[in-house]
VMD Tcl script that draws the C-alpha trace (Angstrom):
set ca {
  {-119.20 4.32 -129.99}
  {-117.38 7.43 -128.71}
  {-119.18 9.14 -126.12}
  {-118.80 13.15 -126.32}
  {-117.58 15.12 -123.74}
  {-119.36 17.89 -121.72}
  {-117.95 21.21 -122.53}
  {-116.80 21.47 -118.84}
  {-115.38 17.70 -119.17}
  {-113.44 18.95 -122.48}
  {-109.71 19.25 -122.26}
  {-107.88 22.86 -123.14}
  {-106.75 21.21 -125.79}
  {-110.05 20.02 -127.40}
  {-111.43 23.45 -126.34}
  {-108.48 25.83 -128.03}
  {-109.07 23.47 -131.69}
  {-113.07 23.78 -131.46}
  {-112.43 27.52 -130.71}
  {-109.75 27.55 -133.50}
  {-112.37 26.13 -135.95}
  {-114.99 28.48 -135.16}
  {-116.93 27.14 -132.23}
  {-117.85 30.36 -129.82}
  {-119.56 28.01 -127.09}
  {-115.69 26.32 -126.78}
  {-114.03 29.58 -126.59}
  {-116.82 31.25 -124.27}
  {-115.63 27.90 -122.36}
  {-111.83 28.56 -122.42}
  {-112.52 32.23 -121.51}
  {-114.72 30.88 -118.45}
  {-111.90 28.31 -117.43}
  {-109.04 31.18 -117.49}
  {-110.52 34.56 -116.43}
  {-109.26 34.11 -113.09}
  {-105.99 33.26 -113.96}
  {-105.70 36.37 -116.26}
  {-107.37 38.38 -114.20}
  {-104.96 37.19 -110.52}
  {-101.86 37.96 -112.69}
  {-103.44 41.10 -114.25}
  {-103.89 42.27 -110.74}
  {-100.37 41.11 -109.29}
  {-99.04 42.93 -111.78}
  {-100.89 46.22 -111.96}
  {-102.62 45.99 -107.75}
  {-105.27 47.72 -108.74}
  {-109.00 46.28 -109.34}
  {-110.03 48.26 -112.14}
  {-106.68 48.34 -113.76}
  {-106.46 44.59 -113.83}
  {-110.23 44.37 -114.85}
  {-109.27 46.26 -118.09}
  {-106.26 44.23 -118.65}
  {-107.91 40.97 -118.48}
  {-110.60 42.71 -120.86}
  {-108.18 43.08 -122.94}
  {-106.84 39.76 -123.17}
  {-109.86 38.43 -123.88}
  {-110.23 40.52 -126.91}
  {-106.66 39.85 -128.11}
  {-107.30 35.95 -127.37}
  {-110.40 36.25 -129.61}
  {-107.85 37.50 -132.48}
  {-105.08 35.19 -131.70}
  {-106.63 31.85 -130.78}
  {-106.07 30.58 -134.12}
  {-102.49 31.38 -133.89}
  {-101.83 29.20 -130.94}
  {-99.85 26.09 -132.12}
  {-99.70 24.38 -128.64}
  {-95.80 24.68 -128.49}
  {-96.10 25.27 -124.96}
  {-98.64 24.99 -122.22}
  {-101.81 27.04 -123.14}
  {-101.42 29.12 -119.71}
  {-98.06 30.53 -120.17}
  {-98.84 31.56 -123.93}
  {-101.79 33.42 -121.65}
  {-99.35 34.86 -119.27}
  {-97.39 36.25 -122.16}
  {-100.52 37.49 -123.69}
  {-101.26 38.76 -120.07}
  {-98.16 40.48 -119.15}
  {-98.05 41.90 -122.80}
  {-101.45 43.66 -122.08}
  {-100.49 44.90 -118.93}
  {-96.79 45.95 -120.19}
  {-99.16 48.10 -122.99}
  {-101.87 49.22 -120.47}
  {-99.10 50.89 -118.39}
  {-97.14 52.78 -121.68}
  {-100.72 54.43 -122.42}
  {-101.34 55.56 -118.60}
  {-97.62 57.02 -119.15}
  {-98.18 58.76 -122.00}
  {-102.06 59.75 -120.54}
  {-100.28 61.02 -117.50}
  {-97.66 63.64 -119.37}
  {-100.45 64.56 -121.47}
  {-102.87 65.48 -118.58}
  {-99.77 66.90 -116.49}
  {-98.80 69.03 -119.54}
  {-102.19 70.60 -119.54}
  {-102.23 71.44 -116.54}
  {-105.16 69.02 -115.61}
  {-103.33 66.94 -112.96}
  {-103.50 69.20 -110.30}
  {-107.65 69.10 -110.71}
  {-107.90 65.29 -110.78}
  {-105.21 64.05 -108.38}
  {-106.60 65.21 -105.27}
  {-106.38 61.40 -103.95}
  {-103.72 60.82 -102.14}
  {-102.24 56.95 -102.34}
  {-102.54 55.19 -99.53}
  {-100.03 52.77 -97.99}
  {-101.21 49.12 -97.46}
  {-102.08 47.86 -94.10}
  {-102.03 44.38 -95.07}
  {-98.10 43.09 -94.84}
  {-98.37 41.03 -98.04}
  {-100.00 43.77 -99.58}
  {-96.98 45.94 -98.59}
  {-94.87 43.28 -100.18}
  {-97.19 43.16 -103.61}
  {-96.48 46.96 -103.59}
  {-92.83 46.72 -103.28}
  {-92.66 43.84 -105.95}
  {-94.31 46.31 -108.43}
  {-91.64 49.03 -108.12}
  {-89.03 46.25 -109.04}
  {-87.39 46.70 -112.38}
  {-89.34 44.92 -115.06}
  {-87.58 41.82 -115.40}
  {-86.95 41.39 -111.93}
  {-91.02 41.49 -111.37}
  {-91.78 39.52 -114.02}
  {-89.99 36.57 -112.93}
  {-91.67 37.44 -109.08}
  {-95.07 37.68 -110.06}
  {-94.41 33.74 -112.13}
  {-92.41 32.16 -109.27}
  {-94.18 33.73 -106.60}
  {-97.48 35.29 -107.60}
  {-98.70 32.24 -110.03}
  {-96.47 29.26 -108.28}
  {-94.66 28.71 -111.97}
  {-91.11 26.88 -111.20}
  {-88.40 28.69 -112.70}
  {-88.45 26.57 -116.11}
  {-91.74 27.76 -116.90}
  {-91.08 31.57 -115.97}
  {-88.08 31.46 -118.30}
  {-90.45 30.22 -121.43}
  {-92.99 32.64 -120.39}
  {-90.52 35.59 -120.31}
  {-88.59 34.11 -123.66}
  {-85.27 33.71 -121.37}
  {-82.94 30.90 -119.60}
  {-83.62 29.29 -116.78}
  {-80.79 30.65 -114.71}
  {-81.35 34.22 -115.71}
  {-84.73 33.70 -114.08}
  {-82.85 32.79 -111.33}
  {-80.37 35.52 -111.43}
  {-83.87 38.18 -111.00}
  {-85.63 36.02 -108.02}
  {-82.43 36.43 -106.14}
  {-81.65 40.29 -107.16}
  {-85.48 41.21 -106.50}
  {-85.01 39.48 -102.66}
  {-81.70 42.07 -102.28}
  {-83.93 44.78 -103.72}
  {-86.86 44.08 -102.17}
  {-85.45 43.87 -98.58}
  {-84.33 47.38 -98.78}
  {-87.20 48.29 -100.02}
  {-89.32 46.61 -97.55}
  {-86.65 48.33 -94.85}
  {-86.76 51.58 -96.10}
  {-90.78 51.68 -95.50}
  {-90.49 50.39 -92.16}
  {-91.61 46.71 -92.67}
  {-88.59 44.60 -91.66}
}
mol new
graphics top color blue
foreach p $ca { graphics top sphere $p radius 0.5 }
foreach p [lrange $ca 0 end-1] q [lrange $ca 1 end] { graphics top cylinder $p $q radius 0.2 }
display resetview
């Protein structure tokens, strides 16, 4: 007699086909097991709380639509990052187009009385740096780096080789030492 498993017991794998098939207790589950993943590479990516809680809001939305599209080609987590990085990729295209909107109305000036303000923390310095990298270049960061992914799972999570992820960790380190320089951290 086959015992069943406890919904925290239950593989990913059992979870994503219950959740496939309808069940909202397994995908409430796979949402539980995953937030913080989402929601660590939402903020790598973006370094800002609220920013990164509205990114991994939105992931959990577009997972809701797109669970039953999953096919389990890959590991369930980097099909997330995708979904992740996609989100955040889209969140960042609206805040452009937000910001010329509000700048062409003359609005800016009212609302941006907040001045940024540089990181005292030395990694946090870093994080910063990493997110003025070109795209590419901080994708494959945030995966090697940020999440721990080796460089053959960064390269199917960003849909290229293995070497070109390669290729961006080292021209990030070039970039990122000047950039580090030039704001007085090295």
């Amino acid at each position: 007699m086959a015992m069943m498993l406890d919904e925290s017991e239950a593989s990913d794998a059992e979870l994503i086909g219950r959740a496939q098939g309808g069940d909202r207790g397994a995908f409430g589950k796979l949402l539980e097991r995953h937030y913080g993943f989402v929601y660590r590479a939402a903020y790598r990516w973006c370094g800002k709380k609220a920013d990164a809680e509205d990114i991994a809001q939105e992931v959990c939305v577009r997972l809701g639509r797109a669970i039953r599209d999953y096919r389990g080609g890959g590991a369930f987590t980097t099909w997330l990052y995708t979904m992740t990085l996609n989100a955040a990729r889209d969140m960042m295209r609206k805040t452009a187009r937000e910001t010329i909107k509000t700048e062409a109305y003359g609005a800016y000036a009212l609302i941006s009385g907040e001045a940024p303000t540089e990181p005292e923390d030395p990694a946090e310095a870093l994080w910063t740096a990493v997110r003025k990298l070109p795209d590419k270049q901080r994708d494959a960061v945030l995966l090697v780096y940020g999440e721990g992914l080796s460089h053959a799972a960064a390269a199917e999570a960003m849909a290229i080789s293995e070497t070109t992820v390669s290729w961006h960790i080292h021209e990030a380190k070039k970039r990122l030492k000047t950039l580090m320089r030039s704001a007085g951290e090295v």
